[in-house]
N, C-alpha and C positions, 0 to 999 in steps of 0.2 A: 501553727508552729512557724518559727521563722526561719528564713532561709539561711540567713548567714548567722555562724555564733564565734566567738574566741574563745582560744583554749589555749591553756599552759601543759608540755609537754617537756618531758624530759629526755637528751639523747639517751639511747639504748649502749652507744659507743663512751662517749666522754661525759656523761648528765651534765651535761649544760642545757640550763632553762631555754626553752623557745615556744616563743606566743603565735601561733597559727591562726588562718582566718577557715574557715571550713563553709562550704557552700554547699546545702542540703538537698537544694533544689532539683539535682541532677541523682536523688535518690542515696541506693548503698553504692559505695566507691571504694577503691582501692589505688594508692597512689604513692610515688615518693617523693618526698623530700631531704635535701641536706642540710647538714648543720652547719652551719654559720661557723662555728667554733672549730671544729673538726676536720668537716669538707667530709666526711661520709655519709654515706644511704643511709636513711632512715624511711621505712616500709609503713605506711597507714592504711592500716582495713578501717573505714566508717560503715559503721551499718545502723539502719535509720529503724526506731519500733515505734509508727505511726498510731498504733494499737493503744500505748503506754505512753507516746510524746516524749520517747527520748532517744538521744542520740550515745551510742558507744563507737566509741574510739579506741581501736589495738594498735599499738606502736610496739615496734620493735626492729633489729637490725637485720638489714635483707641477709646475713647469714641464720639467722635463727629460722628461718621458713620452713616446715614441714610441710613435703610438697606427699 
């Protein structure tokens, strides 16, 4: 599997398109970024199934979190 891949995400906030670079290497991650367009959080759970060779990506807005 490879370490880095690009993905197209959309805000959770304003859906403006953004191309992320994600780095697997460092396993499942959870992380934010902002949006370019907006200037608000947007919340990334990555989680890696080396089992199956893939990677899922959850986007959504750090208000939506069920903690």
């Amino acid at each position: 599997m490879q370490n880095f891949t690009e993905r197209g995400i959309d805000c959770p906030h304003c859906g403006h398109r953004i191309r992320i670079t994600l780095d697997t290497s460092g396993g499942d991650q959870e992380f934010y970024d902002d949006c370019p367009a907006c200037c608000n959080a947007i919340h990334l759970n990555l989680i890696i199934d080396s089992q199956h060779k893939t990677i899922n990506l959850f986007v959504d807005a750090d208000d939506e979190q069920i903690f």
